[in-house]
C-alpha positions as CSV (number, residue, x, y, z in Angstrom):
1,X,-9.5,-45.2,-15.2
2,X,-6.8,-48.1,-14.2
3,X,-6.4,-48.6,-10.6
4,X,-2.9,-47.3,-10.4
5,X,-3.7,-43.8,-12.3
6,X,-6.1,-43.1,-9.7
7,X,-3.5,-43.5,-6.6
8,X,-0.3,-41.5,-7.3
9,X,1.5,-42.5,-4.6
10,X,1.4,-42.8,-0.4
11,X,1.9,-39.8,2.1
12,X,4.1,-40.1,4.5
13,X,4.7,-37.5,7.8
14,X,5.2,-37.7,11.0
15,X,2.1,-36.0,11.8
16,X,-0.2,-39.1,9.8
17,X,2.3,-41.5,11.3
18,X,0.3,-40.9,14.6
19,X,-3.0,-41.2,13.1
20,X,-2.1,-44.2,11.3
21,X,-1.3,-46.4,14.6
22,X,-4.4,-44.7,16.4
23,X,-7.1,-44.4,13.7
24,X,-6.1,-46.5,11.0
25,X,-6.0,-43.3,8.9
26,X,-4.1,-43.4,5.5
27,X,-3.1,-40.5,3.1
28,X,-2.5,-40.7,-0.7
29,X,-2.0,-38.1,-3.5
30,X,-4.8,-39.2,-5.8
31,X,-6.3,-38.1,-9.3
32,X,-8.4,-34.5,-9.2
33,X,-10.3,-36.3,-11.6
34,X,-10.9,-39.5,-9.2
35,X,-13.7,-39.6,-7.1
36,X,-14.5,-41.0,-3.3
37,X,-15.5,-44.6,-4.7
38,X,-13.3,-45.0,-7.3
39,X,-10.4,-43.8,-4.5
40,X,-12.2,-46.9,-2.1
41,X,-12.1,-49.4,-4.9
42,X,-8.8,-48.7,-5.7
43,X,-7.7,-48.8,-2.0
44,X,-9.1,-52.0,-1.6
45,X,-8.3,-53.7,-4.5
46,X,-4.3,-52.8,-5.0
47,X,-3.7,-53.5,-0.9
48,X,-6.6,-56.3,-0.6
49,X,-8.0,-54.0,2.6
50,X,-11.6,-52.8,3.4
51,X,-12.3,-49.7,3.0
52,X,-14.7,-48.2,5.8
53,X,-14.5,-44.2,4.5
54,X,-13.1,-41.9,2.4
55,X,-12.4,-38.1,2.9
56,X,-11.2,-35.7,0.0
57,X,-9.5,-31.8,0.0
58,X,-8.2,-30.0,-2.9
59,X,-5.3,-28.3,-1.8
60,X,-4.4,-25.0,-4.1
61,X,-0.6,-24.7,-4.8
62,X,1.6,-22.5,-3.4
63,X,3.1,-19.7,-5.2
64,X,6.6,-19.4,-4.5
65,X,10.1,-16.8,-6.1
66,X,12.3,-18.4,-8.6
67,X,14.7,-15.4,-9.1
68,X,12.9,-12.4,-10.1
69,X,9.6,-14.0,-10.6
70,X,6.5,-15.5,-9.1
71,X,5.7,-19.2,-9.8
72,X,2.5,-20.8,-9.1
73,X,2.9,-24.6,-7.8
74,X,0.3,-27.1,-9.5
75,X,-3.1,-28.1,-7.4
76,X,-3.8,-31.6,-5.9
77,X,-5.8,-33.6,-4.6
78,X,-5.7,-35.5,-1.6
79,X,-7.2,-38.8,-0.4
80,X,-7.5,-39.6,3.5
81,X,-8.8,-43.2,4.2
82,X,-9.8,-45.3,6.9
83,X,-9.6,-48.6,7.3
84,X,-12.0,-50.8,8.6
85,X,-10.7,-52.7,12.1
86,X,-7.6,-55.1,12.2
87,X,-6.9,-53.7,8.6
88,X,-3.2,-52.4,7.6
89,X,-1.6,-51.1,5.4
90,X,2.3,-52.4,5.5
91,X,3.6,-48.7,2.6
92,X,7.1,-49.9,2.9
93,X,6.4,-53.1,1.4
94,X,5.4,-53.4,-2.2
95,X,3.5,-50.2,-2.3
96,X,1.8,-48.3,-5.3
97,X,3.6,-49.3,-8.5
């Protein structure tokens, strides 16, 4: 799997904003199919970063109305990954293609 299939692109809230200054804590939408070392390798190799660990969740969509019936929103999958020290990540600057 290429590199930039595997990442689908950077989250960004307020809420990780805090835990990116304090914990060096990242977030991405990833591949379902991708798994916690191909997620590192990837990491590491499109930012040039080191990669010090990788957490994973699922998360199930929501079902939400359109009109007068029930939609089910698609399943992702979520990467969270920390860097190792005096690593960063600059997301506003040439991120994932």
């Amino acid at each position: 799997m290429e590199l930039t299939h595997i990442i689908k692109g950077p989250i960004v809230t307020e809420k990780l904003e805090a835990f990116r200054e304090s914990q060096r804590l990242y977030a991405f939408w990833v591949d379902k199919a991708a798994s916690k070392q191909e997620v590192a390798e990837a990491v590491s190799k499109l930012f040039r970063v080191k990669v010090e660990e990788v957490r994973t969740c699922i998360v199930r969509g929501k079902i939400k109305r359109r009109g007068r019936s029930m939609v089910k929103r698609p399943n992702f999958k979520k990467a969270f990954v920390q860097l190792k020290e005096g690593e960063k990540i600059d997301l506003f600057d040439g991120g994932v293609a």
